[in-house]
N, C-alpha and C positions, 0 to 999 in steps of 0.2 A: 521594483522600488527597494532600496535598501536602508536597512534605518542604523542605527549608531549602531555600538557595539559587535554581536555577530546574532544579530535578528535580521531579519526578514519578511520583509508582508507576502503572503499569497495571497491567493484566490480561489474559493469555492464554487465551482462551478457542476452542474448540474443537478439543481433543485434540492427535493430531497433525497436523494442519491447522487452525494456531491463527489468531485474529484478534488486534490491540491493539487492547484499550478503555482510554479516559483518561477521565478525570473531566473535565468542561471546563464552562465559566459561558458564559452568555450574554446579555446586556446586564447581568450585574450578578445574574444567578439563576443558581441550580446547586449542587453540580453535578449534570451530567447525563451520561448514558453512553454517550460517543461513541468510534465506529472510526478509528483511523489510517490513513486511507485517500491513498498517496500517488500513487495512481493515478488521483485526481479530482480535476478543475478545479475547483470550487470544492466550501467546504464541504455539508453536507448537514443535512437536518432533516426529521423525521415530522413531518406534518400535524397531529398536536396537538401534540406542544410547539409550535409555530410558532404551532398559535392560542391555546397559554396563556400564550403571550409576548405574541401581538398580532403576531405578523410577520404581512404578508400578501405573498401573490404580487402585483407589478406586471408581469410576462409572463410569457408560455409558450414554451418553446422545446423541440425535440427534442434527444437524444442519446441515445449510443449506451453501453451495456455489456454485461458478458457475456453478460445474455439477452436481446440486440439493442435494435434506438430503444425510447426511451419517451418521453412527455411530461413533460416538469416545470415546474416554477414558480419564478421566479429571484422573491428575493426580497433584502433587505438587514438586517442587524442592524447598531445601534451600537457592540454591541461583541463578540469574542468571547475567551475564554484560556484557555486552557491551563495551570496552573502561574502562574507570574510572569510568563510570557507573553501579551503580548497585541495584538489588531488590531482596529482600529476601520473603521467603516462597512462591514465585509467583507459581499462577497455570497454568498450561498444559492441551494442547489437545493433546494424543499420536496418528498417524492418518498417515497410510499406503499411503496417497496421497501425502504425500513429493515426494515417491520413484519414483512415476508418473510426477511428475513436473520436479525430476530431472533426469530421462530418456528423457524425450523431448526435454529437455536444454544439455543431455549431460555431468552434470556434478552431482556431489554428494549435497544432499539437505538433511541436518541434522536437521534442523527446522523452526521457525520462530519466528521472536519478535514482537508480537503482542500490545494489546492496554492494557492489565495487565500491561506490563513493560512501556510504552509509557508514561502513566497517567499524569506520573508525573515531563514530563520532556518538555521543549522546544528544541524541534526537527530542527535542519538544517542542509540542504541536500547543499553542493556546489557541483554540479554536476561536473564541471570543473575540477575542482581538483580532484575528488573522494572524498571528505572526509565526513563525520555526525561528528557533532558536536551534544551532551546530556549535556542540564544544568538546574539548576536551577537558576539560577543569571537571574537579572531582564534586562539583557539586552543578544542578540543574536548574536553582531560581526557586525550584517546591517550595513554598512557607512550609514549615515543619511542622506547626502550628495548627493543621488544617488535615482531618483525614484523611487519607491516603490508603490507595489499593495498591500494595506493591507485588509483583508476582514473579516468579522464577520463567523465563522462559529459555527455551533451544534452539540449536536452528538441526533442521530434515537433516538429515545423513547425506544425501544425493546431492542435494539444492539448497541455499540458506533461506529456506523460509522460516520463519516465526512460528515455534510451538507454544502453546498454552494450552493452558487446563481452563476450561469454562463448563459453565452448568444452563442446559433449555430448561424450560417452565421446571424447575427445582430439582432436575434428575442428573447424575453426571459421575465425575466429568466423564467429559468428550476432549478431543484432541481436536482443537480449533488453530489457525495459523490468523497471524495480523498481516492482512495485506492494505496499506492506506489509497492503490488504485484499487479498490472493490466500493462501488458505491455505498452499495447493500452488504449486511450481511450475508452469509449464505449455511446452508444445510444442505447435507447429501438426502438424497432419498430414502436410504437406508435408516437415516436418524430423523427423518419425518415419518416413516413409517414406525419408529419405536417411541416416537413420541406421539402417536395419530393425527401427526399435521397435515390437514388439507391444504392442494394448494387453490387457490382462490380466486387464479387470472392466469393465464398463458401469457408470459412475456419474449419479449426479445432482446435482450443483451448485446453489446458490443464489446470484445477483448482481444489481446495477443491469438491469432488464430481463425478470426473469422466472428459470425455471427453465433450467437448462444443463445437455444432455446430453453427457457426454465419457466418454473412458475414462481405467483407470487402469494405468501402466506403470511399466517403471523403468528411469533410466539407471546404468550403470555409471559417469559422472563428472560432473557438473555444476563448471567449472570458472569464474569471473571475475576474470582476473586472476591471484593467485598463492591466489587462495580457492579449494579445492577441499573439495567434499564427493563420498565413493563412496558407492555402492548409494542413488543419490537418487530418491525416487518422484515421480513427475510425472503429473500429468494430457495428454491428449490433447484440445485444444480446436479446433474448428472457428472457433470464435465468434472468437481471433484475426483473422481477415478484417475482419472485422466493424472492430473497435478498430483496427485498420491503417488502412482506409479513413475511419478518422473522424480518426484522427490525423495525415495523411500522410504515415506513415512506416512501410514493410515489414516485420511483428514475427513473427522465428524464435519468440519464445518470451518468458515471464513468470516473471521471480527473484521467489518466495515465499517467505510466513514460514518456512516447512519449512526453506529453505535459513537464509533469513537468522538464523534462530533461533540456527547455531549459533556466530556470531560476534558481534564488540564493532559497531556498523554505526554510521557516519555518513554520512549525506548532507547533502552542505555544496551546501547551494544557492545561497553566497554565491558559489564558487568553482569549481563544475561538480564537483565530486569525492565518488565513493564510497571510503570507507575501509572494510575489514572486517579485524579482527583477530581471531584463532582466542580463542572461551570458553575449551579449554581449556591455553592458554597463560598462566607465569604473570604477574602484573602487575609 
């Protein structure tokens, strides 16, 4: 669904460890029901849409997600959007782990809009509402008026993920990354052990890569900046290593929709800054 201006309704889907689904077009078809995944290099696409477009793979390359390397298939489209949004000749990863993610969820998973189409946009998510708002114009909608967590972040040397400084139950920082396909937060072991977090349930995960075994626990604060949430549940992921090493960059841990659910969130990739401003604060 598309609303005036360059907003856009999504869809939260999967409880409380949700995903963003947007409606998005692709050379001019659609829409189709794709994840806001800002934790992937470039966009994403199931093997059949790709062949009821006519995209095909021109190489194969390895990479890595949460359930370790896979193979995929780079390919390109003419065009992709989002809304009123749009980017042309952007490239694809074509990659049979949609079908996986959306078995698990239940629902149909045609791709993803990754950080190729991202680049060049200032990103804001009103959770409340459902909507994404993609701009270019120098400012984001933020009432000025209303507190504001504004925070410097980077992107990995290797890979464009999102770096930030955040603080577990009051200690830090850590080097945490925002990825908005992460249901859950997450923490390495290593920072569950320096913070003596048990975990508290064996789970089973679905991502880029296969199945993911982790557990499930909880911190007493997940903090970024002056955004803080208490009794925040997080996963225990090994699989960190992993995404460290393909990134070049050491990651404590993974800001999720859980967290970022409960804030106004922009990431302005024009200017390195996350903005989170409290939902229930008023406008």
């Amino acid at each position: 669904m598309r609303m005036s201006g360059e907003e856009t309704v999504f869809q939260l889907i999967g409880g409380t460890a949700p995903l963003i689904f947007l409606p998005s077009q692709v050379n001019g078809m659609g829409p189709y029901s794709f994840i806001l995944d800002s934790g992937a290099t470039h966009c994403l696409i199931s093997p059949g849409l790709a062949a009821n477009l006519g995209i095909h793979s021109e190489s194969e390359e390895q990479a890595f997600g949460g359930g370790g390397a896979v193979r995929l298939g780079r390919a390109r489209a003419d065009s992709v959007a989002v809304g009123l949004a749009q980017q042309e000749q952007t490239e694809f990863i074509i990659t049979q782990d949609l079908e996986r993610i959306g078995a698990a969820l239940k629902v149909t998973v045609e791709g993803a809009i990754g950080f190729s189409f991202l680049k060049d946009f200032r990103v804001t998510l009103d959770y409340q509402r459902k909507v994404l708002r993609l701009a270019k114009s120098p400012t984001d909608g933020t009432n000025s008026g209303t507190p504001v967590s504004s925070n410097p972040f980077t992107l990995a040397p290797s890979e464009p993920l999102i770096l930030v400084q955040a603080f577990a139950n009051g200690q830090g920082p850590f080097q945490f990354t925002v990825d908005t396909a992460a249901g859950r937060s997450v923490i390495s072991p290593k920072l569950a052990a320096r913070l003596d977090v048990q975990s508290e349930k064996a789970i089973t995960g679905t991502g880029i890569g296969g199945h993911i075994p982790m557990g499930r626990a909880k911190l007493d604060s997940l903090a970024v900046g002056d955004a803080v949430v208490p009794d925040h549940t997080v996963v225990i992921g090994e699989f960190l290593d992993a995404i460290s090493a393909a990134a070049g960059a050491a990651l404590d841990g993974i800001v999720g929709n859980n967290f970022l659910s409960q804030f106004h969130v922009t990431l302005d990739y024009l200017h390195g800054r996350l903005s989170l401003r409290s939902n229930y604060l008023p406008d």
